[in-house]
VMD Tcl script that draws the C-alpha trace (Angstrom):
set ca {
  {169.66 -45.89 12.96}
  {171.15 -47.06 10.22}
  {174.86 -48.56 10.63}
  {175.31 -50.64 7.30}
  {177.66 -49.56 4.56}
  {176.49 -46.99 2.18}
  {175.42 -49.57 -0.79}
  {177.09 -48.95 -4.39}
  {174.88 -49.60 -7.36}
  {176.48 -50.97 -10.64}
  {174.28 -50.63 -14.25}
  {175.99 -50.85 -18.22}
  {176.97 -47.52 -18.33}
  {176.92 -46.06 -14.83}
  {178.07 -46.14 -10.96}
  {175.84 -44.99 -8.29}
  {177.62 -44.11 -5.70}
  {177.68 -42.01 -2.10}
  {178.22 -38.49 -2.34}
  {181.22 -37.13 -1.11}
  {182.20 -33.18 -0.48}
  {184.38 -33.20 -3.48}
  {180.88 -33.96 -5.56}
  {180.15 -29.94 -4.30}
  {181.25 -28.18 -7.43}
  {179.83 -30.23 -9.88}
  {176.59 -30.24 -8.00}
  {176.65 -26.26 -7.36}
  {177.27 -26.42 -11.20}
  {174.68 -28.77 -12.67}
  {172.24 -28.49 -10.01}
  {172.74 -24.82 -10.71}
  {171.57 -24.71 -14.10}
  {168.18 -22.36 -14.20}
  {166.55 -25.24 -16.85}
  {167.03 -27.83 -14.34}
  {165.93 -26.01 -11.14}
  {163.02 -24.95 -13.12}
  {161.61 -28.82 -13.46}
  {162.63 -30.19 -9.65}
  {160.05 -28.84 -6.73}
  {162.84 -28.44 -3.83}
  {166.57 -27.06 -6.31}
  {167.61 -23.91 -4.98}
  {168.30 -21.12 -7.69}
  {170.60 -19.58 -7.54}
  {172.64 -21.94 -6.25}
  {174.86 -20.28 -3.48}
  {178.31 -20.96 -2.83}
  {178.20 -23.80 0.26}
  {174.23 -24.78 -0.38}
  {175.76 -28.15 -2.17}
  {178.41 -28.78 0.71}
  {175.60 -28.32 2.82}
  {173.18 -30.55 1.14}
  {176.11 -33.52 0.75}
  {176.29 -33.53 4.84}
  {172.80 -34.05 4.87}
  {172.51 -36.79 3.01}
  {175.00 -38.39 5.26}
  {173.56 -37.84 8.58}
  {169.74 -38.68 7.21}
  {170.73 -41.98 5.32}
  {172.21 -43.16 9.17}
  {168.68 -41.88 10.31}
  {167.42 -44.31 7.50}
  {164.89 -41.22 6.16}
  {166.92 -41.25 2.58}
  {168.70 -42.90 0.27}
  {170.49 -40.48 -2.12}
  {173.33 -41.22 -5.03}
  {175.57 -39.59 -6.86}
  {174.72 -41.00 -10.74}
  {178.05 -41.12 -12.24}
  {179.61 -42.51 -15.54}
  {181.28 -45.68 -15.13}
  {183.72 -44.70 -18.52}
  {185.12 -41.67 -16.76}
  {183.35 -41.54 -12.85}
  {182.07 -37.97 -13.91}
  {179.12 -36.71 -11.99}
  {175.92 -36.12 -14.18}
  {173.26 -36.03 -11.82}
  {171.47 -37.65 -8.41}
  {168.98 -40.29 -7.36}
  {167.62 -40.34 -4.25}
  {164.57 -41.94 -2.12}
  {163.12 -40.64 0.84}
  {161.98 -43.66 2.86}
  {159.27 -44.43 4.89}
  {160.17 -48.46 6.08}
  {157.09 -48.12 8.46}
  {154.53 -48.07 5.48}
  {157.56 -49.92 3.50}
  {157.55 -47.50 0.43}
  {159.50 -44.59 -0.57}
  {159.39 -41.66 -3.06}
  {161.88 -41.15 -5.58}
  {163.51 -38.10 -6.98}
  {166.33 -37.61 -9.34}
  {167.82 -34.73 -11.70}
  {169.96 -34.95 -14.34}
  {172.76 -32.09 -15.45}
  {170.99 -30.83 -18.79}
  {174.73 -31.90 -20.61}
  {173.28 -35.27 -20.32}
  {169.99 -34.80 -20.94}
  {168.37 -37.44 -23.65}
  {170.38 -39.84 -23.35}
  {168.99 -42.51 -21.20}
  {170.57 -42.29 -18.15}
  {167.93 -41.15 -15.85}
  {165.80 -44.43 -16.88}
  {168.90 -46.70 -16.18}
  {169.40 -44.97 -12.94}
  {165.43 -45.12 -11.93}
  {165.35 -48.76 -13.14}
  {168.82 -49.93 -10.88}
  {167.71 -47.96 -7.57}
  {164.22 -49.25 -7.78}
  {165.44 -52.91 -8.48}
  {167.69 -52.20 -5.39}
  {164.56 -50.94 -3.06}
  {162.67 -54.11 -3.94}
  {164.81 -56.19 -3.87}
  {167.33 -55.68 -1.02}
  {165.02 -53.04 1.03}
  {161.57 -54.86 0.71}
  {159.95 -52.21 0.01}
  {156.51 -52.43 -1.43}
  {155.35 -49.19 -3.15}
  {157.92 -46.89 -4.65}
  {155.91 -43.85 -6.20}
  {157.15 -40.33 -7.67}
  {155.83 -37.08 -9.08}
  {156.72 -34.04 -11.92}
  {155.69 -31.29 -13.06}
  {153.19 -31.28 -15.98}
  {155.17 -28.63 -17.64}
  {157.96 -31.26 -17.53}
  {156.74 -34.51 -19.25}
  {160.43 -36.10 -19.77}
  {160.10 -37.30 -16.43}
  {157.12 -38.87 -16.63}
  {158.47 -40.20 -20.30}
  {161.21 -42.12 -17.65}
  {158.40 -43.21 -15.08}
  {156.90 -44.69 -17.95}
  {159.70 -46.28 -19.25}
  {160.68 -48.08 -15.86}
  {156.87 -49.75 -15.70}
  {155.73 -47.27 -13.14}
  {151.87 -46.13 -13.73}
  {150.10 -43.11 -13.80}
  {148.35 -42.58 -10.43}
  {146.91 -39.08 -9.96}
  {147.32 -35.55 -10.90}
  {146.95 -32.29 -8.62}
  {145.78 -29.62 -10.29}
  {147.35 -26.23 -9.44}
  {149.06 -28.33 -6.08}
  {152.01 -25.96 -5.90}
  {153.38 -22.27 -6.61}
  {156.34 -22.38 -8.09}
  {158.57 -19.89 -9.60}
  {155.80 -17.42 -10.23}
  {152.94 -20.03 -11.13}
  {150.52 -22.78 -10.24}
  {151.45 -26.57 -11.39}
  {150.20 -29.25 -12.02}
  {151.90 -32.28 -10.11}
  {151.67 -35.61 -11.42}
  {152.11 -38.88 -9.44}
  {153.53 -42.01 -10.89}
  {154.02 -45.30 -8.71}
  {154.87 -48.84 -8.98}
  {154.48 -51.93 -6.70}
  {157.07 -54.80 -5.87}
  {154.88 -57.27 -7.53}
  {154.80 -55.20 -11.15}
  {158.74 -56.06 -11.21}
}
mol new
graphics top color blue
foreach p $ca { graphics top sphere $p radius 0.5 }
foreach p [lrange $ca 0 end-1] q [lrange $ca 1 end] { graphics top cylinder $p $q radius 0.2 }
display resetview
């Protein structure tokens, strides 16, 4: 059980921050879009009226279960929502995967590496953790562009691991270790 305070994460240009049920319509909207659904494994589509209110209380109850870590990626200029960052934890093994989406508005523009680079210095850092690794689609190679970017390195790829919307993909893992920081 987890009983600290929800931690806040400060970079240059944005806030990352604990969701909160007034987050819902921006989510439902961004989250939403078909051309990000299409490149995250586990984004509903379409996305229903209450599926993000839903999600939000999640979050809550599993980050005091200490199984996840998930923020709200805002700008710090206006505190506008643009996307989420999240880890699913696994302190017995001490590592954690990461997953993130950006609303396609913001797409391009760096902040998905300068949210990846603050939540994994955070995870390190304050959590201890050893091995933080992620995957993407092949069909999607932005994200492993920002993987890249943050120094994590190219692990393994599963070949036609998953059915999704109508086909096989290719899944590509990406990890780093606390001592590559």
């Amino acid at each position: 059980m987890n009983d600290q305070p929800f931690p806040t994460l400060y970079t240059n240009r944005l806030i990352l921050r604990q969701f909160t049920l007034e987050d819902a319509d921006d989510v439902m909207r961004q989250a939403g879009d078909k051309e990000v659904a299409r490149n995250t494994l586990n984004m509903p589509h379409p996305y229903l009226p209450g599926m993000a209110e839903d999600w939000i209380t999640t979050l809550h109850s599993d980050y005091k279960e200490g199984s996840s870590l998930v923020y709200a990626i805002c700008l710090k200029d206006s505190a506008s929502l643009i996307g989420a960052i999240g880890l699913t934890l696994h302190m017995k093994y001490r590592n954690a995967e990461l997953g993130y989406w950006i609303g396609r508005d913001h797409w391009n523009k760096g902040y998905c590496t300068e949210a990846v680079k603050a939540i994994i210095d955070y995870a390190f850092t304050d959590m201890v953790l050893n091995k933080i690794y992620a995957n993407f689609f092949a069909s999607n190679p932005a994200s492993g562009r920002v993987m890249g970017k943050v120094g994590m390195k190219y692990e393994a790829i599963l070949k036609s691991h998953l059915y999704h919307w109508g086909e096989y993909k290719d899944l590509i893992y990406y990890s780093i270790f606390n001592n590559q920081m």
